[in-house]
C-alpha positions as CSV (number, residue, x, y, z in Angstrom):
1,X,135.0,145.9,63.9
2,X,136.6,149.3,64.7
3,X,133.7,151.9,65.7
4,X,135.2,155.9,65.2
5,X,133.8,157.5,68.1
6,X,134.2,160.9,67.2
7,X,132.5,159.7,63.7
8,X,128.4,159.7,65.1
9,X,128.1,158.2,61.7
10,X,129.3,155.1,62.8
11,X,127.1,154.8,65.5
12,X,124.7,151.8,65.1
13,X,121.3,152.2,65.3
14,X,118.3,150.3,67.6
15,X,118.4,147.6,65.2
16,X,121.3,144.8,64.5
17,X,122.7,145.1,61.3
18,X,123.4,142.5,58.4
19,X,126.9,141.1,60.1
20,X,125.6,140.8,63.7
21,X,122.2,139.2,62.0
22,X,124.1,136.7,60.1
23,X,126.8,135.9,63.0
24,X,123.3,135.4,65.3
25,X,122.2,132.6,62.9
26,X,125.5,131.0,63.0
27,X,125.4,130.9,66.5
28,X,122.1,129.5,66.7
29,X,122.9,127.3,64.3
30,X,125.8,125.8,65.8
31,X,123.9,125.4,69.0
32,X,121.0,123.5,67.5
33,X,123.7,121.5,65.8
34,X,125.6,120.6,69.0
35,X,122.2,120.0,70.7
36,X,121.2,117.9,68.2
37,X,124.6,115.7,68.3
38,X,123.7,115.3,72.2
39,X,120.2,114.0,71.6
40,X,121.2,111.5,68.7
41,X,124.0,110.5,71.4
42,X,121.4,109.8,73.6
43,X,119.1,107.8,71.4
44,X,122.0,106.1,70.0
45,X,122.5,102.7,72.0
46,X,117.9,102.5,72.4
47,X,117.1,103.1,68.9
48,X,120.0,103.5,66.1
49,X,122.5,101.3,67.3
50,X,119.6,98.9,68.8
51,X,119.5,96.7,65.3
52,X,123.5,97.0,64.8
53,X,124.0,95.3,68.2
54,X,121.2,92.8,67.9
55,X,122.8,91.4,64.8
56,X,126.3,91.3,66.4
57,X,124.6,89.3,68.9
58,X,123.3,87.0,66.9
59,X,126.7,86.7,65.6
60,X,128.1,86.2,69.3
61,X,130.5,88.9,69.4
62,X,128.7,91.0,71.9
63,X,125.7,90.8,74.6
64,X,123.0,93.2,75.9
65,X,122.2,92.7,79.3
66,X,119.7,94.3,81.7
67,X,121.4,95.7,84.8
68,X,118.8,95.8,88.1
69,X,117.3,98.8,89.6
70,X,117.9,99.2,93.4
71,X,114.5,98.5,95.0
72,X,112.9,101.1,97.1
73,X,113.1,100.7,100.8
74,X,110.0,100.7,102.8
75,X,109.7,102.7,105.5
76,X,107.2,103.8,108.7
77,X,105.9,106.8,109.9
78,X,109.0,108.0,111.5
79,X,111.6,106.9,108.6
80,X,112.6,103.6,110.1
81,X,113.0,101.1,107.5
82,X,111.2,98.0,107.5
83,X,112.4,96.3,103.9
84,X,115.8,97.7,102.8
85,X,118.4,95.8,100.1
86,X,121.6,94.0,101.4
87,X,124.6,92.9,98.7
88,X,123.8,89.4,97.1
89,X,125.0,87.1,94.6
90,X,123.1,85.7,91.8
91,X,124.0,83.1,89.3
92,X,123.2,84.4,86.0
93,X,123.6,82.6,82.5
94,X,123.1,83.4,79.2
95,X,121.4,80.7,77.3
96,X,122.6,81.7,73.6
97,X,126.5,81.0,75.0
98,X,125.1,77.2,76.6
99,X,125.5,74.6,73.9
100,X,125.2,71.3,76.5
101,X,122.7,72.3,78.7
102,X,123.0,68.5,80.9
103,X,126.3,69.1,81.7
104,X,126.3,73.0,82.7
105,X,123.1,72.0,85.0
106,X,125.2,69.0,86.3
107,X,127.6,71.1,87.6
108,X,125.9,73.7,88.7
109,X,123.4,71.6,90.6
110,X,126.8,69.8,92.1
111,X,128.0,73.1,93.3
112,X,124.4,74.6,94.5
113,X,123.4,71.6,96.0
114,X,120.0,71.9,94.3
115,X,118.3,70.0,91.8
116,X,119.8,69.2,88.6
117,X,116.3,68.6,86.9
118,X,115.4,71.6,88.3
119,X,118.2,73.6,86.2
120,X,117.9,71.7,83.1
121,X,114.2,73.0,83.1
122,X,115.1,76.5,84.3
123,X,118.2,77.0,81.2
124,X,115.6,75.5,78.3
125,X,112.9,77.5,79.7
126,X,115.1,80.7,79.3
127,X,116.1,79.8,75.7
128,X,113.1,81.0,74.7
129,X,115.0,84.3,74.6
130,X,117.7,83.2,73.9
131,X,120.0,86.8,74.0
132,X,118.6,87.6,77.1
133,X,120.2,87.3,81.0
134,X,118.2,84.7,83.7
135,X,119.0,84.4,87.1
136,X,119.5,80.4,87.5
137,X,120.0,81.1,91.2
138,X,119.7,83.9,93.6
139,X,121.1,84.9,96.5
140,X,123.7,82.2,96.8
141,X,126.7,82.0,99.3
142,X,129.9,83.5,99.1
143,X,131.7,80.1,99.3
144,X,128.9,79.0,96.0
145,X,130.3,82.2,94.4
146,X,133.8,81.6,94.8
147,X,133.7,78.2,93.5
148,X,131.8,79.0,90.6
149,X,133.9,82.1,89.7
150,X,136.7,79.4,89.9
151,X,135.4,77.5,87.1
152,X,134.4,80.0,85.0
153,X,136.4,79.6,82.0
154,X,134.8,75.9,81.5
155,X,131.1,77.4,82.0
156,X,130.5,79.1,78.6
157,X,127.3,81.6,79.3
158,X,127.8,81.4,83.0
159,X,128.7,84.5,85.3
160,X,128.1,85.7,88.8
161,X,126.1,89.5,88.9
162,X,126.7,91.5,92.1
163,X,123.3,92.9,93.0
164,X,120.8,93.4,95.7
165,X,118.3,91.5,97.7
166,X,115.2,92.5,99.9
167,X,115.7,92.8,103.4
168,X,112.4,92.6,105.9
169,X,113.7,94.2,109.0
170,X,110.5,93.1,110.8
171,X,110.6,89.3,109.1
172,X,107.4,88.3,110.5
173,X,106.2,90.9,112.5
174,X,105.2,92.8,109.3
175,X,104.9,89.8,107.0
176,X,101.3,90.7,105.8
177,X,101.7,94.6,105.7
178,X,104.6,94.8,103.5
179,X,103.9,91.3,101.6
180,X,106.5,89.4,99.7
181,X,108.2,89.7,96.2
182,X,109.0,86.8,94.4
183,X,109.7,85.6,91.1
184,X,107.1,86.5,88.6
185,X,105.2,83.9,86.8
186,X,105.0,82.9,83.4
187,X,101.1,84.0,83.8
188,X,102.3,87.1,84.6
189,X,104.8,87.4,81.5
190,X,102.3,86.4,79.4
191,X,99.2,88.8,80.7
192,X,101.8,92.0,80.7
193,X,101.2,94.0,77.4
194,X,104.5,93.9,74.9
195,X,107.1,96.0,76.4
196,X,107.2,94.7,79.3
197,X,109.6,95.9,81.9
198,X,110.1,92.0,83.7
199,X,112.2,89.0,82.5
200,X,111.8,85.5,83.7
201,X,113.4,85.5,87.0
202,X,112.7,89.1,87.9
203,X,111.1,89.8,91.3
204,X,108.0,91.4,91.4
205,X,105.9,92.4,94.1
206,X,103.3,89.2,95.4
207,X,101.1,90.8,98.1
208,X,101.2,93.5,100.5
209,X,103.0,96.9,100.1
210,X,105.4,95.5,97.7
211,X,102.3,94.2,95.7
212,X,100.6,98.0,95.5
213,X,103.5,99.8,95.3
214,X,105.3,97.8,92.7
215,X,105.2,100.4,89.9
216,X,106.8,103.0,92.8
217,X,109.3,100.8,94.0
218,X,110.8,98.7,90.9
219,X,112.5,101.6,89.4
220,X,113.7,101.1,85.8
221,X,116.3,98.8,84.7
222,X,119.7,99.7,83.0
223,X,121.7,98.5,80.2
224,X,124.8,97.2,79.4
225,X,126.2,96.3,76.2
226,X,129.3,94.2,76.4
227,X,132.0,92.1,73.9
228,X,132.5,89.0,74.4
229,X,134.9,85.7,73.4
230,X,134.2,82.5,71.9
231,X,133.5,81.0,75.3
232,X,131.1,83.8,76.4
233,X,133.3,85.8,78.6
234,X,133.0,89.4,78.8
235,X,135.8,91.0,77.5
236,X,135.2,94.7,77.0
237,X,132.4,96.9,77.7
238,X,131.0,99.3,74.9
239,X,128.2,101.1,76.6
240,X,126.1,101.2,79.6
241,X,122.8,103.0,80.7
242,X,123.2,103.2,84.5
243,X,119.4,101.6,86.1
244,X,117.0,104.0,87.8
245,X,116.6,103.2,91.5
246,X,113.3,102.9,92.5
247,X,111.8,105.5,94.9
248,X,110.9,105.1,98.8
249,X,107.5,104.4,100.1
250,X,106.3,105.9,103.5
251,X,103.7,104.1,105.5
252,X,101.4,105.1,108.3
253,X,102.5,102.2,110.6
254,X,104.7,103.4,113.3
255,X,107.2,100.5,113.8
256,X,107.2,100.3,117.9
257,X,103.6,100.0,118.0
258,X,103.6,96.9,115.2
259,X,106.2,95.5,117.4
260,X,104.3,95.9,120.7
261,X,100.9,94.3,119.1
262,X,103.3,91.1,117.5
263,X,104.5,90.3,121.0
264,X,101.6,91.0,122.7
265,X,99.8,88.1,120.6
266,X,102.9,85.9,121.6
267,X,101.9,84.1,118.4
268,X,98.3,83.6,119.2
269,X,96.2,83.4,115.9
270,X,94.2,86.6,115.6
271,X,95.0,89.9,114.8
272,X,95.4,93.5,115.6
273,X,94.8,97.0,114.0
274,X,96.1,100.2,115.4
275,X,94.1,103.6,114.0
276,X,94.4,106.9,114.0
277,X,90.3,108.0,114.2
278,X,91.3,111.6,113.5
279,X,93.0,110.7,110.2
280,X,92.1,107.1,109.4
281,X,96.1,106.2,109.7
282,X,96.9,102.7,110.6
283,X,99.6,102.6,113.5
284,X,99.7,99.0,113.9
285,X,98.2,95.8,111.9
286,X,99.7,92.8,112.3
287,X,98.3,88.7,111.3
288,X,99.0,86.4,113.7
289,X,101.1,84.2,113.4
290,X,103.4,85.7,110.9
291,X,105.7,84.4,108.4
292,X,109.3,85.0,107.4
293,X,108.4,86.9,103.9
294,X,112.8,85.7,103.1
295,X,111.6,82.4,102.0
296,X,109.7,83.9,98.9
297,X,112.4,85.6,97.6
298,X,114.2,81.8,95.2
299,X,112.1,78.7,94.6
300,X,111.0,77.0,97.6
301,X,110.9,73.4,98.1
302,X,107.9,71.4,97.7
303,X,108.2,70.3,101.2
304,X,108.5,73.9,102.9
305,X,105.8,75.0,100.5
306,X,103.3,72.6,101.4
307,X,104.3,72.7,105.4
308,X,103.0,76.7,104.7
309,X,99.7,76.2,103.3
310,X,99.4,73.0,105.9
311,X,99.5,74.9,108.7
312,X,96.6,74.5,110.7
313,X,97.4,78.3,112.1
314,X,97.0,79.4,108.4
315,X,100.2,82.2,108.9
316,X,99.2,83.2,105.1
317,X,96.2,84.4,105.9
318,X,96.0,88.1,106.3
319,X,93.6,88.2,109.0
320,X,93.4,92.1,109.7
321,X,91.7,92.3,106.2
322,X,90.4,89.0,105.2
323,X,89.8,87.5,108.9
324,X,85.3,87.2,108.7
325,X,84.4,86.9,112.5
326,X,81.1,87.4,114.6
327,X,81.4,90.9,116.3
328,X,80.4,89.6,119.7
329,X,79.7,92.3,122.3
330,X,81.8,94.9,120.9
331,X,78.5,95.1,118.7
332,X,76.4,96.4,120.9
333,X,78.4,100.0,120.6
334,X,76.4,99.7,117.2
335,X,73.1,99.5,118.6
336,X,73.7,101.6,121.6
337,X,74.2,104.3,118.6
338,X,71.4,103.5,116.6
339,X,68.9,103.3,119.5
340,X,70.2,106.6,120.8
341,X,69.7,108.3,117.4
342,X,66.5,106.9,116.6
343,X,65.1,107.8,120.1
344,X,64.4,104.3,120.9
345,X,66.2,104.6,124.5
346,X,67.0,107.5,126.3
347,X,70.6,107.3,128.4
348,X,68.8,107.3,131.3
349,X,66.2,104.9,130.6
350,X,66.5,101.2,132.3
351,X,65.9,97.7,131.8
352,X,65.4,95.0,134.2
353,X,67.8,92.2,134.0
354,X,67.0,89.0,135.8
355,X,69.7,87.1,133.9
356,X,67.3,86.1,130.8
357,X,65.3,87.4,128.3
358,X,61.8,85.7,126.9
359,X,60.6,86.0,123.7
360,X,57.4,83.8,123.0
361,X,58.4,80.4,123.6
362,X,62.2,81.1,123.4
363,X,64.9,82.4,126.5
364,X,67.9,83.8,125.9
365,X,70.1,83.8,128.7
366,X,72.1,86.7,130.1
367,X,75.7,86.0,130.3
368,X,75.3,86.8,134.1
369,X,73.3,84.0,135.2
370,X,72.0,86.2,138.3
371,X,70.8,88.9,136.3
372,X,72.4,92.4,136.6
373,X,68.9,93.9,137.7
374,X,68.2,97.5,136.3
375,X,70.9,98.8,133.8
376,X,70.8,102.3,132.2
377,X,73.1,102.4,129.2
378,X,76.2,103.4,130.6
379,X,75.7,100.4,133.0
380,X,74.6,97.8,130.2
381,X,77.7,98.8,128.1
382,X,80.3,99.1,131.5
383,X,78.7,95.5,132.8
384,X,78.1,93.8,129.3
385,X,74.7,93.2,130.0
386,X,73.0,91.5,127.6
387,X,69.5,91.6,128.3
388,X,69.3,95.9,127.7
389,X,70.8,94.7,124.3
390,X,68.2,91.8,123.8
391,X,65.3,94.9,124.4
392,X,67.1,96.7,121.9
393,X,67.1,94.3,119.4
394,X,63.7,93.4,119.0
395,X,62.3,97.0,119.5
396,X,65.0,97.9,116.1
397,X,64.2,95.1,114.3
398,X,66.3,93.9,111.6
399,X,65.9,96.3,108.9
400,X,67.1,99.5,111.1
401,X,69.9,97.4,112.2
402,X,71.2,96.3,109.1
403,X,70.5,100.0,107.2
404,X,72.6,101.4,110.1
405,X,75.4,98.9,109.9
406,X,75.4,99.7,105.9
407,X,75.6,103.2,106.6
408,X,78.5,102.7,109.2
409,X,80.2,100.9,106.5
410,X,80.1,97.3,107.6
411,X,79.2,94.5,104.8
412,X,81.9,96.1,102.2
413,X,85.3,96.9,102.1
414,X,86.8,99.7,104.3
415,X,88.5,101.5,101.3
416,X,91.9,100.6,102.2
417,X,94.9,100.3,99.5
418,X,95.2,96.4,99.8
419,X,93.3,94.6,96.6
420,X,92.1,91.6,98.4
421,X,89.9,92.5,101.5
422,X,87.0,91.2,101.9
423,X,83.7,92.7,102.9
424,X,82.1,90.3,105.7
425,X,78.3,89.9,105.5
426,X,75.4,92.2,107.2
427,X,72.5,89.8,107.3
428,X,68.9,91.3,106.0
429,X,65.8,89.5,105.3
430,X,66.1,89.4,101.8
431,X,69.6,87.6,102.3
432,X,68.6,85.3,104.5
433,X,65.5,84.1,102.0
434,X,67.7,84.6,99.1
435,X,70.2,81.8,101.4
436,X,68.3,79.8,103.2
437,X,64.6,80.2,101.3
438,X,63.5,80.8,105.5
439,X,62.0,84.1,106.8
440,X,63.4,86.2,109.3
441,X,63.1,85.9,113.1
442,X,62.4,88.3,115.8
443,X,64.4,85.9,117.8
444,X,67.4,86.3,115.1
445,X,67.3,90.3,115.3
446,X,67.3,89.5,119.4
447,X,70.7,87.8,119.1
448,X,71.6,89.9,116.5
449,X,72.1,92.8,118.9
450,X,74.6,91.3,121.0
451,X,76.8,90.2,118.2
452,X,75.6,86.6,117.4
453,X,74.1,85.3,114.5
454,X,74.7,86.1,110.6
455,X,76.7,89.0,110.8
456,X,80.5,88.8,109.9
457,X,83.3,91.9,110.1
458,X,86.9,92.1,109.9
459,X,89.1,93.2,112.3
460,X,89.9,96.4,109.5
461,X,85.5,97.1,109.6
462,X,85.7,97.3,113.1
463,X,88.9,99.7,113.7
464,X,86.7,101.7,111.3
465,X,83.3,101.7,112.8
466,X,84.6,102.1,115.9
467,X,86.9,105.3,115.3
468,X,83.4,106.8,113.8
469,X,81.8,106.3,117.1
470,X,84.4,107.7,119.6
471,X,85.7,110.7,117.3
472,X,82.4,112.4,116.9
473,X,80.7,110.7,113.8
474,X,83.2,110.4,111.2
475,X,83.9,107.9,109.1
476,X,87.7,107.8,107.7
477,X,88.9,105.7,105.8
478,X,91.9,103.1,107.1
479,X,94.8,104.5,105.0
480,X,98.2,102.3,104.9
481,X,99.8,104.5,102.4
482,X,101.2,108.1,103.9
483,X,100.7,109.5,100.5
484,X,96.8,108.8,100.2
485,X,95.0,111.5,101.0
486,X,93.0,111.8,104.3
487,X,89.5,111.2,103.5
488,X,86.8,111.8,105.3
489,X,83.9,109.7,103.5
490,X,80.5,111.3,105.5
491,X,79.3,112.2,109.1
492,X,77.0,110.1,110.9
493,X,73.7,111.4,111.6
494,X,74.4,111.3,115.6
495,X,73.9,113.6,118.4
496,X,77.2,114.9,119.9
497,X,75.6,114.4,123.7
498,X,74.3,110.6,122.0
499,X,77.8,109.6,121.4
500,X,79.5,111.1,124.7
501,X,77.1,109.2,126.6
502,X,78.4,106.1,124.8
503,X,82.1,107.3,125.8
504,X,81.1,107.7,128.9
505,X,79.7,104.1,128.5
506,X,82.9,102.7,127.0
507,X,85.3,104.4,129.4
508,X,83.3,102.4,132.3
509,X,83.8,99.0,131.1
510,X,87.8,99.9,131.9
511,X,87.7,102.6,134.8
512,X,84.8,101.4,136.9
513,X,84.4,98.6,139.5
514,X,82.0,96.8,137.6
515,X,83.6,97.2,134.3
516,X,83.9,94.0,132.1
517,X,87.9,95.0,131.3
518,X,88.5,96.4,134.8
519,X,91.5,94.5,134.9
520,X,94.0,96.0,131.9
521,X,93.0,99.4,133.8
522,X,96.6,101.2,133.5
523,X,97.9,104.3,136.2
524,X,99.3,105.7,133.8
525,X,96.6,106.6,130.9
526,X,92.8,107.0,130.7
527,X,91.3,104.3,128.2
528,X,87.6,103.5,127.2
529,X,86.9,100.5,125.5
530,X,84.6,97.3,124.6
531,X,84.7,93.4,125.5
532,X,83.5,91.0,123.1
533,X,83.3,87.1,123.2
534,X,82.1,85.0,120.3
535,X,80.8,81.6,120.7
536,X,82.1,79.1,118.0
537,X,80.0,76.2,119.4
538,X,76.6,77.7,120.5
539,X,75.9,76.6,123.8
540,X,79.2,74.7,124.6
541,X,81.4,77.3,126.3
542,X,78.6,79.8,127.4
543,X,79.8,81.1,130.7
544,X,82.8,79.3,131.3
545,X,85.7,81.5,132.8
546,X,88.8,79.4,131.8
547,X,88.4,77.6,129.2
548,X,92.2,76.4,128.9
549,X,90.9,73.2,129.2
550,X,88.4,72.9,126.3
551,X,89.8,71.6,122.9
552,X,91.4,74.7,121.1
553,X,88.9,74.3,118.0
554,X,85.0,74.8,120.5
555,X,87.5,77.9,122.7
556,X,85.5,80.9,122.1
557,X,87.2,84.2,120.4
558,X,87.7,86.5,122.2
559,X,87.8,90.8,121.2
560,X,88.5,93.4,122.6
561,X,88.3,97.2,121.4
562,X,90.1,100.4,123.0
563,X,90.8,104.0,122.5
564,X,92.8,106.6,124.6
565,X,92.4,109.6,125.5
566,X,88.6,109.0,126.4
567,X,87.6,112.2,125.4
568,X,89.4,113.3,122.3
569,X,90.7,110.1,120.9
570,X,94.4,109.3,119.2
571,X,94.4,105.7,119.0
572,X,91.8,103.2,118.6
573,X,93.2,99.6,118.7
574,X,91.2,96.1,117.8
575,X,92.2,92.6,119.2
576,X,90.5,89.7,118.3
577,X,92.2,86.3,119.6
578,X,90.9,83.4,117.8
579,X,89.7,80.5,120.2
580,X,91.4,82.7,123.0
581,X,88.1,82.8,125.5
582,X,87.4,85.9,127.3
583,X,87.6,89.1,125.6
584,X,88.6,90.6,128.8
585,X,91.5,88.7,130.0
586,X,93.0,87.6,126.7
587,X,92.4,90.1,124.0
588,X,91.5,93.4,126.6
589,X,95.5,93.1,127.9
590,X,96.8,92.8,123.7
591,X,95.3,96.2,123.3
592,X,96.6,97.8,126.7
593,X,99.6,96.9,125.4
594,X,99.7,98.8,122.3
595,X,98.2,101.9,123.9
596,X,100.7,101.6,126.4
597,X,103.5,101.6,123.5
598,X,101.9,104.9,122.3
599,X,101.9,106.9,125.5
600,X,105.3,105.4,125.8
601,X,106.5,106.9,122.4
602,X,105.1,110.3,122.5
603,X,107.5,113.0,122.9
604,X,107.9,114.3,126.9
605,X,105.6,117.4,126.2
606,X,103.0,114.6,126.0
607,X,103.2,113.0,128.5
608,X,101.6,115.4,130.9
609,X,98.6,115.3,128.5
610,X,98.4,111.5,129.1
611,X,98.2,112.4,133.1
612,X,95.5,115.1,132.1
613,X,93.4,112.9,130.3
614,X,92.4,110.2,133.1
């Protein structure tokens, strides 16, 4: 359009006219039109060319197969992976293009070296869906690969699919933290709604991380649409849908610390758990002995299987979480706290210890057979004594005890991500009726107090109570997960000069003369802490400073509980050893260790706080 300048006339107005109106709705027009070609594109292999393809299928002129998302890697605190992917091979078959299922097993088998009745069952198991890849084997060698690629052209419905496999960096050393995948189960197909993501043969996560995570770390599957020949082979590709990977999850574990706690155990049953008490971050947790979670990841022999679950060390078990021990003396931090806040005790009040305790026609014995003679509190925790804590017990009584324990958070879960932990047991009088149809005991609340009798916790329950008690009162909940939100769940109605006393208690048992755990006592680092043996057989070990000897199964356990620096606490770490004796020598050094590893990894501006704090 030619505009006349000099002709005001032509000038157009605020408002478009007719022409520029209509070209405006062509434009539009052609936009939604293109736009609307790109969306149909889009939709056109999932919903419009979904029936075309099936029936060509059915016709065997072309396949849909799945193509595998890329797992997401694991990873600690600091970004260092702990379960990554490596390249792999897997056997895949497609049991529409199978016609004598004997002989392709035969052969297979043959070539595998694995059981031919075994891959009979696995190929008429798939034809159940019939268009649809399974993995017959996974993971297998590049000399199996070869060979099969080899004879491809005489094994109709048989190919070899380039993928990935999970990698534990730790192997066992984080076996029960990050869990296993494995293949899922035809339970599993069966309770998932229609619309499933998984396949027979898919991995999915078993326990752990990869369990939880599953949804986060599986990413979504892609497509890939394919012609093929008469004998099954691929012969051209007609579209693809490239997978999803799945995404990354961060943990709260810090990788150096894990490793520190594994090898101090030198494969010891028990377990340890490293906590932040300021944030309820778990640095370390490790189940002793591990196992190697690569074994899960194909069909396991009968043999191996049942060598696992025969294992008198029970390396399945995840002990951190599901491990129900007495507390031992570590417990009487508990009733040191409750008789402080109830105003049972003063810090300065004392008790005479002349190495047992009577209680109408019953004695209960002091570990120190001599007696420690008169203990204030910071003495009875330093020196273990466990006559002050026999006092206690009976002036508390059961009831306070077990409200307090409640309140703490002992007899339920901690509130960590993991599905499966237990909640251990805090005995009350009702429960013992209720179990036994017997009424309580003064006598039971009196051994109660020193961490005998009924009560149960879990290595996880006591990271957790004790953080609580050296951090100021609150109780955090254990977090595995760096994406779950700090929480703090309440405060504990205690005295700030109550629970410095017990500090003050706690760093004694390591830095004084007399202290229990005098012996992990490091230059290098200030650390309080608690010793705690358990009797398995009462009466048998009682007192006995080496008990090497002794047959493993009567050993006592031993535990041990730390935290560094003494007054504002980073780290709080739990050891328990199971038939390992003395909490002092054998679980007190398990924990040094680890603490050790943390001063060791902190950055050099820290480590002139670690000289400050001793």
């Amino acid at each position: 359009m030619n505009w006349n300048m000099n002709n005001t006339n032509n000038i157009p107005g605020p408002h478009i006219d007719d022409d520029l109106k209509w070209k405006a709705k062509i434009f539009i027009a052609f936009v939604f039109v293109l736009f609307t070609i790109l969306l149909l594109r889009l939709m056109n292999m999932q919903v419009f060319k979904g029936s075309y393809y099936e029936s060509l299928a059915r016709n065997n002129r072309i396949r849909i197969v799945s193509i595998p998302a890329q797992r997401g890697k694991i990873l600690d605190r600091n970004m260092e992976v702990l379960a990554d992917n490596r390249p792999a091979y897997n056997l895949i078959a497609i049991p529409e293009d199978i016609s004598d299922v004997s002989s392709i097993a035969h052969r297979l088998a043959e070539i595998l070296g694995s059981d031919e009745e075994d891959m009979v069952q696995r190929i008429r198991e798939a034809k159940k869906r019939p268009y649809n890849p399974v993995a017959l084997a996974k993971d297998i060698s590049f000399h199996q690969m070869a060979s099969i690629e080899a004879q491809l052209y005489t094994l109709p419905g048989v190919s070899i699919d380039a993928t990935s496999e999970r990698d534990y960096v730790l192997k066992e050393l984080g076996s029960h933290v990050l869990g296993f995948l494995g293949e899922i189960s035809r339970k599993q197909l069966d309770d998932l709604k229609h619309g499933s993501p998984y396949a027979p043969g898919d991995p999915i996560g078993k326990t752990g991380v990869e369990s939880i995570c599953e949804e986060t770390l599986r990413g979504t599957k892609g497509v890939r649409i394919f012609e093929v020949d008469a004998m099954g082979r691929k012969t051209k590709i007609l579209d693809e849908k490239p997978p999803v990977p799945g995404q990354d999850v961060v943990l709260t574990i810090d990788k150096r610390l894990q490793l520190a706690a594994y090898k101090s155990m030198a494969g010891r049953a028990g377990s340890v758990v490293a906590m932040d008490p300021r944030t309820g971050d778990i640095l370390a947790m490790v189940s002793s002995p591990g196992f190697d979670p690569h074994v899960f990841l194909r069909p396991m022999a009968p043999e191996v299987w049942k060598g696992i679950v025969e294992d008198p060390m029970h390396p399945l078990e995840n002990r951190p979480i599901r491990g129900q021990y007495s507390p031992g003396s570590v417990f009487k931090v508990i009733i040191a706290a409750l008789a402080l806040r109830n105003n049972f005790i003063t810090p300065q009040d004392t008790v005479y210890c002349p190495g047992a305790y009577s209680l109408g026609d019953s004695t209960f014995k002091c570990w120190r057979r001599g007696g420690h003679g008169n203990v204030d509190l910071v003495s009875a925790l330093a020196q273990s004594c466990d006559v002050y804590f026999y006092v206690l017990g009976e002036r508390l009584g059961i009831d306070r005890i077990s409200a307090f324990c409640l309140d703490l958070g002992l007899g339920r879960p901690t509130g960590i991500e993991f599905k499966d932990e237990l909640s251990g047991l805090v005995p009350t009088k009702e429960w013992k009726y209720r179990r036994f149809g017997e009424q309580w005991h003064k006598g039971e609340s009196v051994i109660t107090a020193i961490g005998q009798g009924f009560t149960l916790v879990t290595p996880m329950q006591m990271a957790k109570v004790m953080s609580s008690v050296v951090n100021g009162g609150n109780v955090m909940t254990p977090r595995i997960l760096a994406s779950t939100e700090i929480n703090m769940e309440r405060t504990l109605n205690i005295r700030e000069a109550d629970l410095a006393v017990i500090r003050e208690g706690l760093k004694a048992v390591v830095e004084s003369e007399k202290g229990t755990a005098r012996a992990v006592r490091d230059p290098n680092f200030a650390m309080g802490g608690k010793t705690g043996t358990v009797q398995v057989v009462s009466g048998y070990t009682s007192n006995l400073p080496d008990q090497s000897d002794l047959p493993y199964k009567i050993r006592d356990h031993a535990w041990f509980f730390g935290f560094s620096p003494v007054e504002n606490p980073e780290i709080v770490a739990v050891a328990i050893i199971e038939h390992g004796g003395s909490g002092s020598s054998i679980a007190a050094p398990v924990v040094r260790d680890v603490i050790k590893e943390y001063y060791a990894c902190k950055g050099p501006g820290d480590e002139q706080v670690c000289q400050d704090n001793r």
